[in-house]
MDAnalysis code that builds the backbone (N, CA, C; Angstrom):
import MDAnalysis as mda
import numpy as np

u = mda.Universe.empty(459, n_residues=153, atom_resindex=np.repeat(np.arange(153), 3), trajectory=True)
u.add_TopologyAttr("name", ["N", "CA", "C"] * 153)
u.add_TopologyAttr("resid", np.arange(1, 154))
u.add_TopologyAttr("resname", ["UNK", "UNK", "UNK", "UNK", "UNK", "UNK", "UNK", "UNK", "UNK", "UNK", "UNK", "UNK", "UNK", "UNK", "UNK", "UNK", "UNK", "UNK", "UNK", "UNK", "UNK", "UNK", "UNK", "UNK", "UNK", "UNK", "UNK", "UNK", "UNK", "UNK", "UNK", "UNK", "UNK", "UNK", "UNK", "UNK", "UNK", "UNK", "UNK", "UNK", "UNK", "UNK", "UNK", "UNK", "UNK", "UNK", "UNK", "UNK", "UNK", "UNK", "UNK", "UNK", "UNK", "UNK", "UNK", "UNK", "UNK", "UNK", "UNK", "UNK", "UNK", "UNK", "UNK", "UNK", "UNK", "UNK", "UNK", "UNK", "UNK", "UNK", "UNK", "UNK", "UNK", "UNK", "UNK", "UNK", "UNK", "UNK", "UNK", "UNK", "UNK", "UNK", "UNK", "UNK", "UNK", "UNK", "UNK", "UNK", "UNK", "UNK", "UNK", "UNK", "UNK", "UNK", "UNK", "UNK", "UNK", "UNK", "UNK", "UNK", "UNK", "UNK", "UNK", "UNK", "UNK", "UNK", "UNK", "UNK", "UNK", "UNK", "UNK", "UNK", "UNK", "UNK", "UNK", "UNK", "UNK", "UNK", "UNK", "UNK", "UNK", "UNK", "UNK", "UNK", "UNK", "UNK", "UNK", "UNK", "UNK", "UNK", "UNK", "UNK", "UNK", "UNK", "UNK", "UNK", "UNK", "UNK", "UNK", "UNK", "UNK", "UNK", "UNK", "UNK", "UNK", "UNK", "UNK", "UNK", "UNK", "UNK", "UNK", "UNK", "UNK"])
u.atoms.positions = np.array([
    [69.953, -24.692, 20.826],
    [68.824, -25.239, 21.536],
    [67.747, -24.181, 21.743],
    [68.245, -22.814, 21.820],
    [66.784, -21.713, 22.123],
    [66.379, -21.338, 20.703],
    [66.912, -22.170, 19.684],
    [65.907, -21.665, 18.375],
    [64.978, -22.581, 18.364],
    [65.153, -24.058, 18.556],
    [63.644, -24.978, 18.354],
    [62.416, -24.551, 19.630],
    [63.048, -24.171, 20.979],
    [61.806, -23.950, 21.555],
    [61.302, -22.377, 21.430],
    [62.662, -21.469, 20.342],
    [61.216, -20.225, 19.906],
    [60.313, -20.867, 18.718],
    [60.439, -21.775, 18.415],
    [60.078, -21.955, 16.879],
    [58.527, -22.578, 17.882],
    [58.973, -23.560, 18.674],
    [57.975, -24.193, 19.730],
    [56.724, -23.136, 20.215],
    [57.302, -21.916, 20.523],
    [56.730, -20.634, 21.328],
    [56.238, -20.217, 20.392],
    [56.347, -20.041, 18.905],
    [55.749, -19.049, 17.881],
    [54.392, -19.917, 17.446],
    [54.783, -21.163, 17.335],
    [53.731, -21.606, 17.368],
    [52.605, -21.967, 18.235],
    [52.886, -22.160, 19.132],
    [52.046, -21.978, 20.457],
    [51.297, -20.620, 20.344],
    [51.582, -19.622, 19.874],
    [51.152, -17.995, 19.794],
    [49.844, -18.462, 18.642],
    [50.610, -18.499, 17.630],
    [50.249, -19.342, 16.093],
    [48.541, -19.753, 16.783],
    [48.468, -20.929, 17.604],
    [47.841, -21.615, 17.643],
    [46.852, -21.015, 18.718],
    [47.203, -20.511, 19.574],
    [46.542, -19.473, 20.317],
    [45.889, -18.308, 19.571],
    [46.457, -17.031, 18.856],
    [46.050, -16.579, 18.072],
    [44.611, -17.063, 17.142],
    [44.750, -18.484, 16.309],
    [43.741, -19.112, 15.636],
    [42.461, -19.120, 16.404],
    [43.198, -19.747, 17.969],
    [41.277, -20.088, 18.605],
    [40.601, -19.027, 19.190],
    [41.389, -18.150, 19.410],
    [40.958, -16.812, 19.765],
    [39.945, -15.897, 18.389],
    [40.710, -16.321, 17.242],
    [39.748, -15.971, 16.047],
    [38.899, -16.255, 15.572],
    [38.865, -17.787, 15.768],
    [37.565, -18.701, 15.279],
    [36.785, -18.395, 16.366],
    [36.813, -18.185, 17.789],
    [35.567, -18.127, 18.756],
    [35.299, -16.254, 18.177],
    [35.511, -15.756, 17.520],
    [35.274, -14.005, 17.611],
    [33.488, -13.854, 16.996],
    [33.260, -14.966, 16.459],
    [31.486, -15.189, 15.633],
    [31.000, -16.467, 16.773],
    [31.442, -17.130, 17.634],
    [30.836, -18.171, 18.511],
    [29.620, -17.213, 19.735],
    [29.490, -17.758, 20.337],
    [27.821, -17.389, 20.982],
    [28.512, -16.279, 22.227],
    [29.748, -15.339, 22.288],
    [29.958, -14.129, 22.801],
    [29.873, -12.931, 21.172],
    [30.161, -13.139, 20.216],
    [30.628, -12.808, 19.474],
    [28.959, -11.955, 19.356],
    [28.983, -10.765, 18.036],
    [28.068, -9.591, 17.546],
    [26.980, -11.176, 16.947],
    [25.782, -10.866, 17.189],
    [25.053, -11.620, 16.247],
    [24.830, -10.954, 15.010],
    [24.418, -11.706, 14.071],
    [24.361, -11.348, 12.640],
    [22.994, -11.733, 11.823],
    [21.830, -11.216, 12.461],
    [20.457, -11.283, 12.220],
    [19.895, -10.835, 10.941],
    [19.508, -11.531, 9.801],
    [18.865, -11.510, 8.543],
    [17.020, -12.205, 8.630],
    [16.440, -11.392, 8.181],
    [15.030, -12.201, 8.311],
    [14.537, -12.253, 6.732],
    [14.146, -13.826, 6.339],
    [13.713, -14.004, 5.118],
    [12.339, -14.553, 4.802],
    [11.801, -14.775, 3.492],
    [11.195, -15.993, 3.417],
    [9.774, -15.521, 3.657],
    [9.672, -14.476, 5.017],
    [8.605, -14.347, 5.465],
    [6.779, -14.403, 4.675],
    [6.168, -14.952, 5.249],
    [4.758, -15.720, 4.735],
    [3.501, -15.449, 5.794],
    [2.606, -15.626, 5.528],
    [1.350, -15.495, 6.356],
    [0.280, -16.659, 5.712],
    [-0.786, -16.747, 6.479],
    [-2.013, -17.756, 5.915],
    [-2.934, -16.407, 6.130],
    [-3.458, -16.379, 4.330],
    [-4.619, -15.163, 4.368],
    [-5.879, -15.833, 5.592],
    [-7.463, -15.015, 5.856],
    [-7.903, -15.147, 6.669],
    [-8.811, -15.142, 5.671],
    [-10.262, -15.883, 6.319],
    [-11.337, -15.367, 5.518],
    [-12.642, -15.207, 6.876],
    [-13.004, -14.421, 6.272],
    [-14.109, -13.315, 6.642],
    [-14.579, -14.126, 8.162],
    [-14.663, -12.982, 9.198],
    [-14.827, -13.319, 10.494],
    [-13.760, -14.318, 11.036],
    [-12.504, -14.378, 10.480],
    [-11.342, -14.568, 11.694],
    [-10.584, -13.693, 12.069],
    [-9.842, -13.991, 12.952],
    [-9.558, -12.598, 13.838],
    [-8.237, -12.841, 14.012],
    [-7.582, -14.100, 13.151],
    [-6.018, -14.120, 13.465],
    [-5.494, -14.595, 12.887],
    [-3.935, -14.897, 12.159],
    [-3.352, -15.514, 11.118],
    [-2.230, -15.956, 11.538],
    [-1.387, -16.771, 11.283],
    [0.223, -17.249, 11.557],
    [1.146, -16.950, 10.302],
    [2.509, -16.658, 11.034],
    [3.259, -16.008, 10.489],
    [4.737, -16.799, 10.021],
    [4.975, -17.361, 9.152],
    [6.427, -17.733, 9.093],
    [7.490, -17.175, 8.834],
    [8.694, -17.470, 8.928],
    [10.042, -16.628, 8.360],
    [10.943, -17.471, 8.788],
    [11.714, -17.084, 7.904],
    [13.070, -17.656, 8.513],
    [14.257, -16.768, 9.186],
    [14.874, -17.293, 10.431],
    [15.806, -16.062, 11.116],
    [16.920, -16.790, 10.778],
    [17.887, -16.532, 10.282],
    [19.116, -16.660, 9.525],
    [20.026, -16.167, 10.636],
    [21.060, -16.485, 11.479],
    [22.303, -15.917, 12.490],
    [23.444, -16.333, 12.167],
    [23.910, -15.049, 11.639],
    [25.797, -15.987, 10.980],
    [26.952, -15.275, 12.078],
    [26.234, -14.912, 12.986],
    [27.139, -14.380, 13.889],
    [26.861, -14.832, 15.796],
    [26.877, -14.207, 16.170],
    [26.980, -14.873, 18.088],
    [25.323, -14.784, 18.411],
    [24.953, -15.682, 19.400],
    [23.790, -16.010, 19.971],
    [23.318, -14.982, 20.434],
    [21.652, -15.002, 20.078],
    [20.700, -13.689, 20.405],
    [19.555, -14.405, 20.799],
    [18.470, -13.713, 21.085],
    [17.458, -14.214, 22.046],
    [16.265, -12.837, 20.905],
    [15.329, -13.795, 20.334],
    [13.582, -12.840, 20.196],
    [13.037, -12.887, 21.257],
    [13.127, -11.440, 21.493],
    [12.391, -11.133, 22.941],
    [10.771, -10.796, 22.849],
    [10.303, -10.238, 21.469],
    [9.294, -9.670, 21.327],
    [9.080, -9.570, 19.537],
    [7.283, -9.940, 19.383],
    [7.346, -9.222, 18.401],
    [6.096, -8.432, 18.047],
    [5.618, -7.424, 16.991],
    [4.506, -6.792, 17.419],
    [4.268, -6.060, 15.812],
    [3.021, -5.876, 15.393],
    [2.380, -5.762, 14.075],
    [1.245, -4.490, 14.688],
    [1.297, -3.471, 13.373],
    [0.382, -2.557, 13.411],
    [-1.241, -2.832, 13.562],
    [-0.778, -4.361, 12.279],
    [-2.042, -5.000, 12.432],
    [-3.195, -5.763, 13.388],
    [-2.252, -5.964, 14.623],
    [-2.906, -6.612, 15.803],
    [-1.826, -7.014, 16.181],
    [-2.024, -7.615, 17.936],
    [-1.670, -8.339, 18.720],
    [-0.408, -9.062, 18.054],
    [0.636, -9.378, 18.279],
    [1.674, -10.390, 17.735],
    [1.966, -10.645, 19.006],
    [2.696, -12.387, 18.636],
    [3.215, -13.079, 19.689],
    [3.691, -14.178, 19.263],
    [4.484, -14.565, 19.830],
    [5.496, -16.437, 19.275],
    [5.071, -17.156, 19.855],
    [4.422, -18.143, 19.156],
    [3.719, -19.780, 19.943],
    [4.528, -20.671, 19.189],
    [4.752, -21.675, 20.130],
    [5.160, -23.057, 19.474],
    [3.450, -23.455, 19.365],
    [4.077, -24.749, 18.520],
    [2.668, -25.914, 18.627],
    [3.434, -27.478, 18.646],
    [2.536, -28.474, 19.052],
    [3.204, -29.108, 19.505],
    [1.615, -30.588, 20.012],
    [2.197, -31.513, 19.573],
    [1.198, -32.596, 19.906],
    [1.014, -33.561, 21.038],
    [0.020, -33.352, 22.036],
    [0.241, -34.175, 23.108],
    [-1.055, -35.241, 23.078],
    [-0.719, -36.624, 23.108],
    [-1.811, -37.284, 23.275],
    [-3.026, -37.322, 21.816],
    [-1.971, -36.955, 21.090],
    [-2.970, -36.978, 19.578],
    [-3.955, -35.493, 19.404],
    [-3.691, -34.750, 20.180],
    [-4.064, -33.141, 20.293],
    [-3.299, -32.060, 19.991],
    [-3.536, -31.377, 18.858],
    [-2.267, -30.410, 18.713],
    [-2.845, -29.372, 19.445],
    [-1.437, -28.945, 20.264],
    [-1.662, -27.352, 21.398],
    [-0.670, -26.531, 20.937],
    [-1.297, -24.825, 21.156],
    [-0.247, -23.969, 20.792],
    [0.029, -23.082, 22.091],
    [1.075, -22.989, 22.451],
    [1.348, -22.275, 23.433],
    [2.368, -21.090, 22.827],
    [2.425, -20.015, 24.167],
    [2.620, -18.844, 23.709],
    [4.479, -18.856, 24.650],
    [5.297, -18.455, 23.586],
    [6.611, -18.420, 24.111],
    [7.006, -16.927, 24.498],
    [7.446, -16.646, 26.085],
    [8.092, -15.490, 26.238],
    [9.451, -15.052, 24.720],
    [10.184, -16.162, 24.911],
    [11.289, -15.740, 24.211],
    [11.454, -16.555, 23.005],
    [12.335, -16.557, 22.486],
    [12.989, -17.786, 21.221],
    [14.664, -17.287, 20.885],
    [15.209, -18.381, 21.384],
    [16.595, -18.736, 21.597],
    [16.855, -18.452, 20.106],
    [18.206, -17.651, 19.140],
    [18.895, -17.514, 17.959],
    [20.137, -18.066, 18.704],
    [20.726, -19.483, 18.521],
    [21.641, -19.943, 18.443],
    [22.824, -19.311, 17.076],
    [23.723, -19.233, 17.759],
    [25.203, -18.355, 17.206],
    [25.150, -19.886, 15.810],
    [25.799, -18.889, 15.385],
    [25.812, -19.372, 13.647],
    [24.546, -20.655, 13.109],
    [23.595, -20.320, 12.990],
    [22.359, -20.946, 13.300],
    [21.090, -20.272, 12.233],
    [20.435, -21.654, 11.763],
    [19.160, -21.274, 11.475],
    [17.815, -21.693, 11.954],
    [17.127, -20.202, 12.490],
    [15.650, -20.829, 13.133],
    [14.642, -20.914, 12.069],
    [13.663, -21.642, 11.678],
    [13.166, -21.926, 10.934],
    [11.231, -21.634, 10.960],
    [10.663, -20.483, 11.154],
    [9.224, -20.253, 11.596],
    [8.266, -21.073, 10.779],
    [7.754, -22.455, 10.859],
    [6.855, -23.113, 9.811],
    [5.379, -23.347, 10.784],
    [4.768, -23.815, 9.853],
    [3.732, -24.520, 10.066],
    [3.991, -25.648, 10.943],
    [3.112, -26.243, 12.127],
    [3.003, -27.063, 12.943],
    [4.034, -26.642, 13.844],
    [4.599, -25.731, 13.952],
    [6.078, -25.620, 14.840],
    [5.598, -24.145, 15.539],
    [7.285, -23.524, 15.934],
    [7.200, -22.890, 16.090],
    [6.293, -21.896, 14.728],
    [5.942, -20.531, 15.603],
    [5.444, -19.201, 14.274],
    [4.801, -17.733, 14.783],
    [4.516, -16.983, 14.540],
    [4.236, -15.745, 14.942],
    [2.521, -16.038, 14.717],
    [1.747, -15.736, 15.474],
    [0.260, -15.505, 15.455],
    [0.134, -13.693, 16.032],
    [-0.473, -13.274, 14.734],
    [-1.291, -11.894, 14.670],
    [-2.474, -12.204, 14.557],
    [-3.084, -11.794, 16.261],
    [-4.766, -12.032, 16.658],
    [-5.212, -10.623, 16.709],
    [-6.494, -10.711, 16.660],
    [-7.165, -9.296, 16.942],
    [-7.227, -8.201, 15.413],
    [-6.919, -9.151, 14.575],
    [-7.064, -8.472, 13.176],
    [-8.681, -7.977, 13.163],
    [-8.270, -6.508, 12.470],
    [-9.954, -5.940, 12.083],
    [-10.719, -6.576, 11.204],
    [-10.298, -6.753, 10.007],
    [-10.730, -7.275, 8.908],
    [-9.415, -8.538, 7.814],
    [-10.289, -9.635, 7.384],
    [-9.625, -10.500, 6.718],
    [-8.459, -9.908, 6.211],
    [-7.354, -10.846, 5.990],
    [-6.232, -10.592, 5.453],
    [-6.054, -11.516, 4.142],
    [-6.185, -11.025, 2.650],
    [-6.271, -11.292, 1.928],
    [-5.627, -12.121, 1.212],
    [-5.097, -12.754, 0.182],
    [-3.995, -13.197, -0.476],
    [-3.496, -12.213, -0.959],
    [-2.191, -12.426, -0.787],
    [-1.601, -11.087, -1.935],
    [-1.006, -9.777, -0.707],
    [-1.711, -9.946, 0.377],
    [-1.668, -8.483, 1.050],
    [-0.540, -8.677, 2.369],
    [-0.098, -7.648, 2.741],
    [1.614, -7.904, 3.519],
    [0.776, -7.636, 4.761],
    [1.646, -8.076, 6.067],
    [1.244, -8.356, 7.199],
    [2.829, -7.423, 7.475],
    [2.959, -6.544, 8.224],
    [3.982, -5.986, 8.114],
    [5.069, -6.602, 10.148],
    [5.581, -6.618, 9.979],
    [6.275, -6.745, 11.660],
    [7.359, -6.247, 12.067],
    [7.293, -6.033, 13.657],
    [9.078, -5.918, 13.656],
    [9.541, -6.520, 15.317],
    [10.420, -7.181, 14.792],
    [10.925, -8.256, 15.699],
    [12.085, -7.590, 16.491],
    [11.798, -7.591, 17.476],
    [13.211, -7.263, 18.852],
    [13.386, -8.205, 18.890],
    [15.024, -7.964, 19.311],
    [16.331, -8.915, 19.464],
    [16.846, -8.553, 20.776],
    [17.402, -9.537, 22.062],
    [17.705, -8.435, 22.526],
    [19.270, -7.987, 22.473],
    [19.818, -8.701, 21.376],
    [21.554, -8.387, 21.196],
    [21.403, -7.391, 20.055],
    [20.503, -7.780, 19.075],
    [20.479, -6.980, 17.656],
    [19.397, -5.986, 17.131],
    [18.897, -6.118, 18.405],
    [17.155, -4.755, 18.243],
    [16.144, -4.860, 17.167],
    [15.408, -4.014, 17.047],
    [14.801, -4.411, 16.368],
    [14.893, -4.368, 14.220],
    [13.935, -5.581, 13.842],
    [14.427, -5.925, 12.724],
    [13.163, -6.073, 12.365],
    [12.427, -5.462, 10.697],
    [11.430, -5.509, 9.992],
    [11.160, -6.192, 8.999],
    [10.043, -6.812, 8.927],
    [9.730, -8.227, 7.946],
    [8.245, -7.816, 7.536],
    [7.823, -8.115, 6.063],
    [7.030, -7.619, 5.475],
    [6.048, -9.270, 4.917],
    [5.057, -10.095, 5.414],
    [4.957, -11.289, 5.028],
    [3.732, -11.375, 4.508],
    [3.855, -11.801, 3.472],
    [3.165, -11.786, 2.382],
    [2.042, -12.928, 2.436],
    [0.477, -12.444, 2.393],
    [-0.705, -13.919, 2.461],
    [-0.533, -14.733, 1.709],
    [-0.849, -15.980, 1.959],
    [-1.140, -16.997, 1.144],
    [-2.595, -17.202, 0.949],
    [-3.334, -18.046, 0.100],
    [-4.167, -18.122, 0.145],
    [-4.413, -19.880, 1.459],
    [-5.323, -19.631, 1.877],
    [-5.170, -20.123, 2.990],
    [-4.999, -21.930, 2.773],
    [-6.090, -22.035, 1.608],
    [-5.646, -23.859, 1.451],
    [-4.865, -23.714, 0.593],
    [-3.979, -24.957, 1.640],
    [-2.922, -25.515, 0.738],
    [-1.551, -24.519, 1.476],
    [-1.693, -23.415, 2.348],
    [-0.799, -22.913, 2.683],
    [0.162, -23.590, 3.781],
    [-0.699, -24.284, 4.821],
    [-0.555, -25.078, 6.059],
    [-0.948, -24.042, 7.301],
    [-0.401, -24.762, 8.311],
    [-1.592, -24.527, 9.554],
    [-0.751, -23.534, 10.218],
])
């Protein structure tokens, strides 16, 4: 009779062991921050600011963008967002990286706006950044202009 309830107990360990492993990447777990994709809308002559996309890729535990900031000017994370048939962009302290998760920086949405640019930002020419995390620090993204039509907003 005490061999079926060790066999009972090993597995109980067994099974304990497992969920203890699968939560080791869940939202306590190291985050695992990759930045891709990254894009810009070139500027033309006498604007003073551009939006920024990328994609933040997290294959590991939940992190928080606390900040982000460009040689080139001013950076900051705005959503946008339509109220009443008016699109508004507001400016976000933070942006939540949900544990094993992809955030997605596009047009009409969330995106990075670099204001206070000196001079137009061309097609072709990199907008350089670097994004604090506050689990995974900071991380550098190089985003490349588009030409502005046809790029999105």
């Amino acid at each position: 009779m005490a061999l079926p309830h060790f066999s009972m107990m090993k597995r109980g360990l067994a099974l304990a062991a497992f969920v203890l492993l699968a939560s080791c990447n869940g939202p306590g777990g190291p985050p695992a921050i990759a930045l891709e994709d990254g894009w810009a809308r070139a500027t033309s002559a006498g604007q003073t600011s551009s939006a920024v996309y990328l994609t933040i890729a997290n294959r590991g535990g939940e992190d928080r963008l606390v900040s982000v900031s460009s040689p080139l000017g001013e950076a900051s994370i705005h959503s946008t967002t339509i109220e009443d048939g008016v699109m508004r962009m507001r400016p976000l302290e933070t942006l939540e990286i949900p544990a094993n998760f992809v955030v997605e920086l596009e047009p009409h949405g969330t995106h990075i706006m670099v204001a206070g640019l000196d001079s137009p930002v061309e097609a072709g020419e990199m907008i350089p950044l670097t994004l604090d995390f506050e689990r995974s620090g900071e991380r550098q993204i190089s985003a490349r202009a588009r030409p502005a039509h046809g790029a999105g907003m």
